[in-house]
OpenMM code with the backbone's topology and positions (N, CA, C; nanometers):
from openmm import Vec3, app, unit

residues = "UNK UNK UNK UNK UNK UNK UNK UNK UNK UNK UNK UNK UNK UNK UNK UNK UNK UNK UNK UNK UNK UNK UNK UNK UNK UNK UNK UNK UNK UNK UNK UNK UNK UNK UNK UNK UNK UNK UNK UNK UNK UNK UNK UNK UNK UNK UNK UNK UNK UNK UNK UNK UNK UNK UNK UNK UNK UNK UNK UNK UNK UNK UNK UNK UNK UNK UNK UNK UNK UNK UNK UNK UNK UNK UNK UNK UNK UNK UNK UNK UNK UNK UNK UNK UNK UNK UNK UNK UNK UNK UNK UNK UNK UNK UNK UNK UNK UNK UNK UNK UNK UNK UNK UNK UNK UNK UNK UNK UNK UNK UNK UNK UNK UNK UNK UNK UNK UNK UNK UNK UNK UNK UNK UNK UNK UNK UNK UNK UNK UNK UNK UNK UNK UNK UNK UNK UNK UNK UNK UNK UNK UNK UNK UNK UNK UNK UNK UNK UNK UNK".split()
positions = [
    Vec3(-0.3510, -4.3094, -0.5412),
    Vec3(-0.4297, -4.2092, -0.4724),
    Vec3(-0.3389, -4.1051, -0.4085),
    Vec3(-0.2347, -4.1755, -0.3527),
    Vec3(-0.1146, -4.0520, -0.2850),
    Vec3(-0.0804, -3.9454, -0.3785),
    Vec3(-0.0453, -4.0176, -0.5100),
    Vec3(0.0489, -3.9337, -0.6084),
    Vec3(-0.1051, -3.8029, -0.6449),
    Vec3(-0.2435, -3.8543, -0.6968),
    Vec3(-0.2971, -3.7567, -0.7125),
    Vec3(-0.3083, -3.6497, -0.5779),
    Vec3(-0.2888, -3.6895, -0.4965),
    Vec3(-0.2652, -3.6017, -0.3692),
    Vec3(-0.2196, -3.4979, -0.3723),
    Vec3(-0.0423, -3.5499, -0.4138),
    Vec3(0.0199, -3.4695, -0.3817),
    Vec3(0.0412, -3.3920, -0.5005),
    Vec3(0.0274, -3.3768, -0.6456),
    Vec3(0.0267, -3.3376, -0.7378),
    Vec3(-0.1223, -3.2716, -0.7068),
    Vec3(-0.2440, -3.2493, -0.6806),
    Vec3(-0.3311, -3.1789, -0.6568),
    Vec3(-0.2536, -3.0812, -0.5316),
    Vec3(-0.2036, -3.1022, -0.4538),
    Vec3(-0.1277, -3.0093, -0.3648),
    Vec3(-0.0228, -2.9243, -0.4055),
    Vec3(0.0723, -2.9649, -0.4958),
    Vec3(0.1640, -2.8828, -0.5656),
    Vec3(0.1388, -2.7806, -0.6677),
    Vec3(-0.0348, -2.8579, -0.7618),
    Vec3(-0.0720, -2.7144, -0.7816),
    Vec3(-0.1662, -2.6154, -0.7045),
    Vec3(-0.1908, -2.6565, -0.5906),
    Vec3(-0.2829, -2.5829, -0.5286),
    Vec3(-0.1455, -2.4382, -0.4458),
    Vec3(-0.0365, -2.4935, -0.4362),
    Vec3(0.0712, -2.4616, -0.3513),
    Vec3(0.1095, -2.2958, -0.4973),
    Vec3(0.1283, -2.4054, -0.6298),
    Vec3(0.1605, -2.2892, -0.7283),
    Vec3(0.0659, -2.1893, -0.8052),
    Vec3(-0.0690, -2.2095, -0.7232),
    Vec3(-0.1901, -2.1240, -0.7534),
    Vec3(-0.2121, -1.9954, -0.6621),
    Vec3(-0.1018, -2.0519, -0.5297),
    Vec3(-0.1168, -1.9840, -0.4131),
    Vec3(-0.0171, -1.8776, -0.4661),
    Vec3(0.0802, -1.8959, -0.4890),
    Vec3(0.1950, -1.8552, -0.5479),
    Vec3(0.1818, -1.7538, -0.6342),
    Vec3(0.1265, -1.8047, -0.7319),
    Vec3(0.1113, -1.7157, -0.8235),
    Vec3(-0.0109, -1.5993, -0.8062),
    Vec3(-0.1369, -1.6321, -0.7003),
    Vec3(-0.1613, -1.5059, -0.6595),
    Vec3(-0.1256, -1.3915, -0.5685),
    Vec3(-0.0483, -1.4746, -0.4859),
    Vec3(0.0264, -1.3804, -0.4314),
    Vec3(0.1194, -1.2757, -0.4957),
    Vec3(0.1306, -1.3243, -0.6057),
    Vec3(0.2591, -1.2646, -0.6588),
    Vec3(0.1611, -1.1383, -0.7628),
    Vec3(0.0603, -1.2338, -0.7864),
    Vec3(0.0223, -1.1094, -0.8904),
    Vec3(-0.0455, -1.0016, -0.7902),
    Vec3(-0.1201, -1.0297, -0.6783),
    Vec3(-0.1477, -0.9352, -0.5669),
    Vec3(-0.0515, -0.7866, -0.5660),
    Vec3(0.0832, -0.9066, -0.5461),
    Vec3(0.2176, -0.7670, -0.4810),
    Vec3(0.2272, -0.6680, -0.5991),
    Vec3(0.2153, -0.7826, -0.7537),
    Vec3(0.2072, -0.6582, -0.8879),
    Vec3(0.0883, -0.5345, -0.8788),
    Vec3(-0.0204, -0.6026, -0.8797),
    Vec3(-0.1535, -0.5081, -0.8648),
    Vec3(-0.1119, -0.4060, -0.7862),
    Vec3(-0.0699, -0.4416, -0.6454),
    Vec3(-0.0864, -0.3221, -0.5444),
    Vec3(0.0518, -0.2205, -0.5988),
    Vec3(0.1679, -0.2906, -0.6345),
    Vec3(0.2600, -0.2230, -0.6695),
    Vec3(0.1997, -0.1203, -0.8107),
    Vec3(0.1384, -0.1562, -0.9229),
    Vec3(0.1020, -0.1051, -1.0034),
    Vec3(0.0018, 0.0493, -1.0077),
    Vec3(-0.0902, -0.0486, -0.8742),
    Vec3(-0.1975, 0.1036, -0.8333),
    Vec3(-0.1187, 0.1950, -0.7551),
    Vec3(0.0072, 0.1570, -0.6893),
    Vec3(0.0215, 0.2731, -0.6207),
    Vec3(0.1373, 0.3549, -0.6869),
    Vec3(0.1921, 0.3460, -0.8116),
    Vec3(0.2661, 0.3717, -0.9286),
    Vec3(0.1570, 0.4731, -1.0129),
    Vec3(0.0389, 0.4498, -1.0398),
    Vec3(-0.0489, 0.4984, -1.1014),
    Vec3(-0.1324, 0.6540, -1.0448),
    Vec3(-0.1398, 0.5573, -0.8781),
    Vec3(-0.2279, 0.6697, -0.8262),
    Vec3(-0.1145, 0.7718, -0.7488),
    Vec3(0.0360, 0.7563, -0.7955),
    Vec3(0.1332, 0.8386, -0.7563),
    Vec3(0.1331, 0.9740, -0.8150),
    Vec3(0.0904, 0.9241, -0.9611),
    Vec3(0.1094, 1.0705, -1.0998),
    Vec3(-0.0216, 1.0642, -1.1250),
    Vec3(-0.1135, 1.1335, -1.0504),
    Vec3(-0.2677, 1.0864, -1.0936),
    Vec3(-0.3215, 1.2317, -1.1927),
    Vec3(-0.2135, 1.3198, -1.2244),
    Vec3(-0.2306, 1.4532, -1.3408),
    Vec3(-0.2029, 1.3916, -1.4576),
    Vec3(-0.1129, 1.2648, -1.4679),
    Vec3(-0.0227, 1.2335, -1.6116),
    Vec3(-0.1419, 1.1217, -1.6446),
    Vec3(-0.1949, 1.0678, -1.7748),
    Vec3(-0.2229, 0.9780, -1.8409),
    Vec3(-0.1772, 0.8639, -1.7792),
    Vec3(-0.2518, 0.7456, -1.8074),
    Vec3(-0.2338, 0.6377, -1.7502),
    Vec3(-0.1602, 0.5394, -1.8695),
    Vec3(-0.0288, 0.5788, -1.8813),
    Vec3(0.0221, 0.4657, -1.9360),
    Vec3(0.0939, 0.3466, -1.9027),
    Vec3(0.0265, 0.2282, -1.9661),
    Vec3(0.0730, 0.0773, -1.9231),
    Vec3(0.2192, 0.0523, -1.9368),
    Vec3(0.2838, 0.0982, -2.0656),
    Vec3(0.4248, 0.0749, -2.0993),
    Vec3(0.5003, 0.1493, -1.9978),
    Vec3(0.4981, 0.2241, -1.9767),
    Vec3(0.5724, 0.3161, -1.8756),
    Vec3(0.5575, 0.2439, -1.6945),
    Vec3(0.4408, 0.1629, -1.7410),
    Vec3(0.3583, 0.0820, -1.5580),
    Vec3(0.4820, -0.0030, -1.6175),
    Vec3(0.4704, -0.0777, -1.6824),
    Vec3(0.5067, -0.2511, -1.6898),
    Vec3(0.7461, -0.1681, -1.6687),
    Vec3(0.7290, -0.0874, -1.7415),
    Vec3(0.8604, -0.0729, -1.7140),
    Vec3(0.9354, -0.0809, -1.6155),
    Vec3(0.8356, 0.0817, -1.5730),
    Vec3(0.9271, 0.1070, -1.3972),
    Vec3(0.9116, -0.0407, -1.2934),
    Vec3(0.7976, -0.1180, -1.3058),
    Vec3(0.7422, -0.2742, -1.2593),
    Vec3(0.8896, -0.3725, -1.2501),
    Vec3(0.9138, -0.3711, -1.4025),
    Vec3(1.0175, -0.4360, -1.4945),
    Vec3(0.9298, -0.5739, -1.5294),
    Vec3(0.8482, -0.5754, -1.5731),
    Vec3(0.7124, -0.6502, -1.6319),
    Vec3(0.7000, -0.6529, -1.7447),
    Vec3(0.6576, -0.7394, -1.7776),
    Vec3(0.5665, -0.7284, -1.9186),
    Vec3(0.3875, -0.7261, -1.9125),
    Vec3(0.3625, -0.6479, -2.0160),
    Vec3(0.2472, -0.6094, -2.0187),
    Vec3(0.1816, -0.7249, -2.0057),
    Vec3(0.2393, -0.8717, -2.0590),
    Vec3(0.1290, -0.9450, -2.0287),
    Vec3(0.1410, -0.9975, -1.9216),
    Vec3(0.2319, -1.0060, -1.8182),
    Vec3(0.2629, -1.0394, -1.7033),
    Vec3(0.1367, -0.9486, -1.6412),
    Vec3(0.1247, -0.8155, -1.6486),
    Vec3(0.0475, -0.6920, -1.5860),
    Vec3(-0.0626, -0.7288, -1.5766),
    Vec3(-0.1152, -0.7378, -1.7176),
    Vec3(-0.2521, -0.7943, -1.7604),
    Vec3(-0.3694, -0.9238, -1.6804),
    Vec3(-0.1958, -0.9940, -1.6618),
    Vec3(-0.2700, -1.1500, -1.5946),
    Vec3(-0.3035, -1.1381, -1.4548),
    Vec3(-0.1896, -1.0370, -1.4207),
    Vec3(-0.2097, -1.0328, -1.2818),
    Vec3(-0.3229, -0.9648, -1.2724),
    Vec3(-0.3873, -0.8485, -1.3132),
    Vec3(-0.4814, -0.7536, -1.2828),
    Vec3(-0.6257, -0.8504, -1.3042),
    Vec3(-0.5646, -0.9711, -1.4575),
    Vec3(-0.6945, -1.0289, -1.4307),
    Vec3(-0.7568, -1.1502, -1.3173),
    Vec3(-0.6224, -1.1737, -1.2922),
    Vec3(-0.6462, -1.2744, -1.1434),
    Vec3(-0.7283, -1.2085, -1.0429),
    Vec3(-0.6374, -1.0941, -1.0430),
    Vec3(-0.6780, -1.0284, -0.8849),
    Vec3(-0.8087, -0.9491, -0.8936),
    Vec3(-0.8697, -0.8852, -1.0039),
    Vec3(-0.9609, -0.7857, -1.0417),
    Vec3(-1.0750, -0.8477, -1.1136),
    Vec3(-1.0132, -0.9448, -1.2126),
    Vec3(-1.1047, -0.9503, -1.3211),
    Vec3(-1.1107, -0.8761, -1.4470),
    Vec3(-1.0293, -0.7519, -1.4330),
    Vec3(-1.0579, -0.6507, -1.5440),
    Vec3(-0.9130, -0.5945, -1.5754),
    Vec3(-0.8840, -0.5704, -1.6849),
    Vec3(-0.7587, -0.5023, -1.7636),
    Vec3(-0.7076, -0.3777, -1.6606),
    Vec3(-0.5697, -0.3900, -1.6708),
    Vec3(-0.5232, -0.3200, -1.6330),
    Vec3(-0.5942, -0.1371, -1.6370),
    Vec3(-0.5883, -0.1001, -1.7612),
    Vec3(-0.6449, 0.0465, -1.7785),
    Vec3(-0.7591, 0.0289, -1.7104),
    Vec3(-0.8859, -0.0106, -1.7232),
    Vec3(-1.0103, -0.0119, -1.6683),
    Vec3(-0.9793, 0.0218, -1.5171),
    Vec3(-0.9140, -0.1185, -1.4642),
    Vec3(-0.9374, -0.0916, -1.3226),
    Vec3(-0.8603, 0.0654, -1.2424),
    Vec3(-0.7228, 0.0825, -1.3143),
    Vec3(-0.6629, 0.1820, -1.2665),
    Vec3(-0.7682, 0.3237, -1.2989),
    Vec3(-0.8181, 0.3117, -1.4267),
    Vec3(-0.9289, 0.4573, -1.4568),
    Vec3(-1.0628, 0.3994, -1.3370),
    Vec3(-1.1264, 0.3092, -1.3037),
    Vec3(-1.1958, 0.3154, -1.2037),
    Vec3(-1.1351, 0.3918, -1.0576),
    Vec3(-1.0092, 0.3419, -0.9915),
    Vec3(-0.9886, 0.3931, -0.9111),
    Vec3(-0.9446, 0.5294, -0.8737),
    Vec3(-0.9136, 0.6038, -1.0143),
    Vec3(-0.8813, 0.7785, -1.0185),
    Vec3(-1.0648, 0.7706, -1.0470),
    Vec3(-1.1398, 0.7673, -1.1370),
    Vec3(-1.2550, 0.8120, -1.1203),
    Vec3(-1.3170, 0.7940, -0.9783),
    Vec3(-1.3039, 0.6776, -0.8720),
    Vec3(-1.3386, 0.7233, -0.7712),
    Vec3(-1.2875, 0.8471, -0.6782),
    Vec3(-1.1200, 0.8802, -0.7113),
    Vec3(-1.0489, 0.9792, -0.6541),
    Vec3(-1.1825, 1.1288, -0.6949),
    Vec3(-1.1572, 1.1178, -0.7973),
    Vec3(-1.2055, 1.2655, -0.8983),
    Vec3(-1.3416, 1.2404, -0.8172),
    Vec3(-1.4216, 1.1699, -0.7862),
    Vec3(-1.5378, 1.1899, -0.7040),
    Vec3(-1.5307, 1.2297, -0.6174),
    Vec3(-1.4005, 1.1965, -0.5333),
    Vec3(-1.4159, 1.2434, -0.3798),
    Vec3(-1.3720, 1.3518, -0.3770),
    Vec3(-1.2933, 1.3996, -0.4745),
    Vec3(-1.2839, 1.5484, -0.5080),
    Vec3(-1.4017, 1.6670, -0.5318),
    Vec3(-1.4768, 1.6049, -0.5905),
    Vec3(-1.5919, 1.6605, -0.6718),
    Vec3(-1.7325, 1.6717, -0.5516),
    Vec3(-1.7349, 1.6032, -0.4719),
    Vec3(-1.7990, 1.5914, -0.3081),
    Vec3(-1.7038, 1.7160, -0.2324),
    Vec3(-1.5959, 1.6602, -0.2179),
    Vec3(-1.4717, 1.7907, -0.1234),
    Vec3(-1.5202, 1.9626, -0.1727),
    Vec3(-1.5512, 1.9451, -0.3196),
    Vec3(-1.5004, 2.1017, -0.3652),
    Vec3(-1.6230, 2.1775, -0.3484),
    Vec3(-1.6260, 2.2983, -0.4247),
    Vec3(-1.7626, 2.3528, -0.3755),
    Vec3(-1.7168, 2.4120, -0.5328),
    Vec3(-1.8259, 2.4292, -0.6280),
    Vec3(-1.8763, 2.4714, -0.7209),
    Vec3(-1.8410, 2.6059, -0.7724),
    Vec3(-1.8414, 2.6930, -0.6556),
    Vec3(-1.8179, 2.8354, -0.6813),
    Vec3(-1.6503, 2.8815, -0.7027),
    Vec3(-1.5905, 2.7579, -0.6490),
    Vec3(-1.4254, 2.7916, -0.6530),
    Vec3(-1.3647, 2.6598, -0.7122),
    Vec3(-1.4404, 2.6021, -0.8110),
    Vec3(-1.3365, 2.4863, -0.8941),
    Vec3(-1.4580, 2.4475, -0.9958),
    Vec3(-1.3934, 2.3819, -1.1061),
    Vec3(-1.4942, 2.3502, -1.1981),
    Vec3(-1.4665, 2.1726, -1.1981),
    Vec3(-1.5570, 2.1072, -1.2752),
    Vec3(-1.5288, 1.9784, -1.3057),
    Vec3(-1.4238, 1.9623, -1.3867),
    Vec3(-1.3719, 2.0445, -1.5140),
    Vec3(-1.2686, 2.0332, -1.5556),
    Vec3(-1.1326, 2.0556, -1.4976),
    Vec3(-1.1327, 2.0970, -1.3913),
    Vec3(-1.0009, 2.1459, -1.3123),
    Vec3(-0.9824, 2.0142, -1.3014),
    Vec3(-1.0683, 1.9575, -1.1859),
    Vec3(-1.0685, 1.8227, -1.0985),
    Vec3(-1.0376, 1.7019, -1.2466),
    Vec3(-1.1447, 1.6850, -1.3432),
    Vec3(-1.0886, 1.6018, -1.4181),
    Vec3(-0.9847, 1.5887, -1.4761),
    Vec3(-0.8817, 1.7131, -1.5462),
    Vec3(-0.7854, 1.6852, -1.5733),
    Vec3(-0.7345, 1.6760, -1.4459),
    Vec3(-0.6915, 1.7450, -1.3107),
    Vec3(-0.6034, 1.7103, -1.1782),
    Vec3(-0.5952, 1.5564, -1.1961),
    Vec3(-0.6728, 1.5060, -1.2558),
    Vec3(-0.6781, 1.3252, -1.2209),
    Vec3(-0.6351, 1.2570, -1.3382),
    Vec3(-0.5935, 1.3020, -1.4790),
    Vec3(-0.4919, 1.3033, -1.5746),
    Vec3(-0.6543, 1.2927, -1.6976),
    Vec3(-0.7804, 1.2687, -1.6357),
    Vec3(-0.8489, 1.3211, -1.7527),
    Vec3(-0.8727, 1.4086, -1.8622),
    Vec3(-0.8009, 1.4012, -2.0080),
    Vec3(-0.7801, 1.5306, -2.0283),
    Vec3(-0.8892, 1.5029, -2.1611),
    Vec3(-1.0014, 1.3939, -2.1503),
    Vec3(-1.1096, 1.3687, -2.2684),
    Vec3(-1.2131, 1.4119, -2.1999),
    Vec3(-1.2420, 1.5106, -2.2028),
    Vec3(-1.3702, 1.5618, -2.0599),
    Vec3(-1.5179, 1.4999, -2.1121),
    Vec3(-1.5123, 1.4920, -2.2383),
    Vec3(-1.6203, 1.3980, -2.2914),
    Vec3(-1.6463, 1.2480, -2.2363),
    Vec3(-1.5534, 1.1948, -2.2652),
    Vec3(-1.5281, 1.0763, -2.2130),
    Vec3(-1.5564, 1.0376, -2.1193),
    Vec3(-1.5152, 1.1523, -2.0187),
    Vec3(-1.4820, 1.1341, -1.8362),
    Vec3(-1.6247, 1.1528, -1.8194),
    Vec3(-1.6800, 1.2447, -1.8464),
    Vec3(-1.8322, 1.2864, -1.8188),
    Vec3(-1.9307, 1.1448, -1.8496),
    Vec3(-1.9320, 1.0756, -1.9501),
    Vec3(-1.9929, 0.9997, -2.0003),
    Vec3(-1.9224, 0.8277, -1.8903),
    Vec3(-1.8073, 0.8530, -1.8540),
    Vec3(-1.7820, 0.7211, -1.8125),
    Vec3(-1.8323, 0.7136, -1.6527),
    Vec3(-1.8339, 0.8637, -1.6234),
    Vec3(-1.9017, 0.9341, -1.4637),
    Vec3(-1.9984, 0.9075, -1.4571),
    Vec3(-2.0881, 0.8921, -1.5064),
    Vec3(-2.2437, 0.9462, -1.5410),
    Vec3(-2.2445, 0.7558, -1.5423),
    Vec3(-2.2183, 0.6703, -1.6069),
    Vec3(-2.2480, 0.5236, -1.6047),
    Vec3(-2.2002, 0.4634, -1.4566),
    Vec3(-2.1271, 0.4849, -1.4217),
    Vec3(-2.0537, 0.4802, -1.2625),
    Vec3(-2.1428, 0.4817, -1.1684),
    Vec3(-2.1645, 0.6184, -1.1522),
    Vec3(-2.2353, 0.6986, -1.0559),
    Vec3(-2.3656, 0.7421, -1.1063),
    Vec3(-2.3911, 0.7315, -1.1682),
    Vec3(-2.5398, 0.7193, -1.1698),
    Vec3(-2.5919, 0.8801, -1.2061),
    Vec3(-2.5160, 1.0332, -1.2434),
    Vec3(-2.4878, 1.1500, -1.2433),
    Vec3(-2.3773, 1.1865, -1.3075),
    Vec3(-2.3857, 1.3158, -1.3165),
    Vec3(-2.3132, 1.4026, -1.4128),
    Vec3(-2.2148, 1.4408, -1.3037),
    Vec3(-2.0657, 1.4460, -1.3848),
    Vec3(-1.9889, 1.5087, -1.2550),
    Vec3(-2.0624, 1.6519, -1.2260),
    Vec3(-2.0807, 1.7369, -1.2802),
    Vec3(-2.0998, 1.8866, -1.2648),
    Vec3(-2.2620, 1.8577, -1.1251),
    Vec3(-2.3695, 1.7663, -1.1721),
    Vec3(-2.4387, 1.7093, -1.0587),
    Vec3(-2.4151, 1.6835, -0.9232),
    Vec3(-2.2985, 1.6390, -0.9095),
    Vec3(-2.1844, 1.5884, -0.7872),
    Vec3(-2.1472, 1.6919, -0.7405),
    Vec3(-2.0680, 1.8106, -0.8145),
    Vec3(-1.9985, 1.9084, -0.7699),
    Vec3(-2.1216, 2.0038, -0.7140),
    Vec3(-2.2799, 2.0374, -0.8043),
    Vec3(-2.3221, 2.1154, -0.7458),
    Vec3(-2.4224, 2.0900, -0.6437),
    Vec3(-2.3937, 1.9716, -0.6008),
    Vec3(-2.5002, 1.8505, -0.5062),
    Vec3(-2.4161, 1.8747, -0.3591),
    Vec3(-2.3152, 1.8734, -0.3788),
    Vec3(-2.1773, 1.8838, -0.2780),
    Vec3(-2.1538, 2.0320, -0.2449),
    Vec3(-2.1808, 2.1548, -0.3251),
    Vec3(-2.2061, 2.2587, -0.2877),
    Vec3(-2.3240, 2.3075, -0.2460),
    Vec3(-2.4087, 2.2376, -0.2900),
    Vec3(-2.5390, 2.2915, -0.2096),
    Vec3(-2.5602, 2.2457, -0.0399),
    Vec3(-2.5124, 2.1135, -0.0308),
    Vec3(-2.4900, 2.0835, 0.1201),
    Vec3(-2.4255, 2.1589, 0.1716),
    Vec3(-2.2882, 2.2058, 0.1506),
    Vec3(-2.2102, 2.2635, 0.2053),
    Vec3(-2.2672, 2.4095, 0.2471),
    Vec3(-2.3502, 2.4532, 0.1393),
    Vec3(-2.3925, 2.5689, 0.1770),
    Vec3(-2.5076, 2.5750, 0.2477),
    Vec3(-2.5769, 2.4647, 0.2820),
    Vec3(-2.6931, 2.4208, 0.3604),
    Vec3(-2.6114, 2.4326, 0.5045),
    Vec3(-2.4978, 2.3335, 0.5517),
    Vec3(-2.4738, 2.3200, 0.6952),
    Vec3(-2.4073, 2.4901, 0.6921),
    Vec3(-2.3653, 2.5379, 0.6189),
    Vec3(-2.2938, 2.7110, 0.6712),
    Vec3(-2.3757, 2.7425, 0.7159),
    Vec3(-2.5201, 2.7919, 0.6061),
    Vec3(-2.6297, 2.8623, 0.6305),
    Vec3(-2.6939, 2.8624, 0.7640),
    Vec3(-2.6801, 2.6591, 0.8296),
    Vec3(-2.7267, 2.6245, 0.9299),
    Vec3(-2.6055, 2.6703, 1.0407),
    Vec3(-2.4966, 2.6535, 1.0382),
    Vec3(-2.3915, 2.7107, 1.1515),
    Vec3(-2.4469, 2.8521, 1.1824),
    Vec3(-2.4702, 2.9152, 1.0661),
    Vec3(-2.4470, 3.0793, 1.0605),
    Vec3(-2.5890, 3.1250, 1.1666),
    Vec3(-2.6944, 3.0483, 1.1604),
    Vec3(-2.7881, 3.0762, 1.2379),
    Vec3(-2.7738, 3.0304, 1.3475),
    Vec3(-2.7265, 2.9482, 1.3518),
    Vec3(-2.7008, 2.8250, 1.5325),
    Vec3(-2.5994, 2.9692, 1.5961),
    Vec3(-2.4854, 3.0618, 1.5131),
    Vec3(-2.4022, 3.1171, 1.5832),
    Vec3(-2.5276, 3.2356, 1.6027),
    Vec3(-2.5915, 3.3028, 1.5471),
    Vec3(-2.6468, 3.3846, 1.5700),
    Vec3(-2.7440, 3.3641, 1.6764),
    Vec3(-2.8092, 3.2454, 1.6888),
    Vec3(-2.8844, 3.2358, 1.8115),
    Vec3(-2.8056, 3.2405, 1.9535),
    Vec3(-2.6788, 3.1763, 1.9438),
    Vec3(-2.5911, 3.1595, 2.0586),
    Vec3(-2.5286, 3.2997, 2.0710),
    Vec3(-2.5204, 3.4128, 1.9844),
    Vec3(-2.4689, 3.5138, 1.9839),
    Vec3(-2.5822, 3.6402, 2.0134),
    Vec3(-2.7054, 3.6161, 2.0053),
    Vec3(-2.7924, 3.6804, 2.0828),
    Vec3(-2.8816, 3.5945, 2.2025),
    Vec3(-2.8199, 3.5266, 2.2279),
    Vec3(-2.9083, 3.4643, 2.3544),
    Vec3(-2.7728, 3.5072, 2.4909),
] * unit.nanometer
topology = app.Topology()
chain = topology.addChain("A")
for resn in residues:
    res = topology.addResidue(resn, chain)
    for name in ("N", "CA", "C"):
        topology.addAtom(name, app.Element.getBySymbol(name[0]), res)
């Protein structure tokens, strides 16, 4: 009974281990990725500068994530390119600026992988995000005018 003990403990000890380790890869990997977020997302070039192997990359992303390396890193620039696409205003940037800025350069693709995400079209986002924006001006611009004739 001891020995299954402690052999249930030694791998519980090298399970610990090994997520930790793939953790430090993941975070090291996303923040490698979301460093050059204009350039394409390539893995060989991740696992290099890492000094990894792709399948080392892979395992870790699937421990920690669940999902392949590319997927999860294109989820987290597609959330970037959203918060971009909320930030901008319509009249002074297009969706294609913002998608390639984020190394999207398949605007087909991006549109179609946006749209399953989020539930909308980027260009929806961008002109959803400009219409607010131009809602609270509109609303400042009168709040100053009342305070500016009262």
């Amino acid at each position: 009974m001891k020995v299954h003990l402690t052999a249930a403990t030694k791998t519980e000890s090298a399970r610990a281990a090994r997520d930790h380790s793939s953790r430090a890869i993941v975070e090291q990997a996303e923040i490698l990725a979301l460093a050059e977020v204009g350039d394409p997302i390539q893995i060989s070039a991740l696992c290099a500068a890492l000094s990894i192997s792709e399948r080392t990359l892979r395992k870790a992303f699937h421990r920690v994530h669940g999902l392949p390396p590319c997927r999860h890193l294109r989820m987290l620039r597609l959330q970037q390119a959203r918060r971009a696409l909320i930030a901008n205003d319509s009249h002074l940037t297009t969706v294609t600026e913002i998608a390639t800025a984020f190394g999207f350069l398949e605007l087909g693709r991006f549109s179609v992988e946006y749209r399953k995400i989020f539930g909308e079209s980027p260009s929806q986002t961008l002109n959803r995000a400009s219409n607010a924006t131009a809602l609270v001006n509109s609303t400042a611009d009168r709040e100053d005018r009342v305070e500016f004739c009262a």
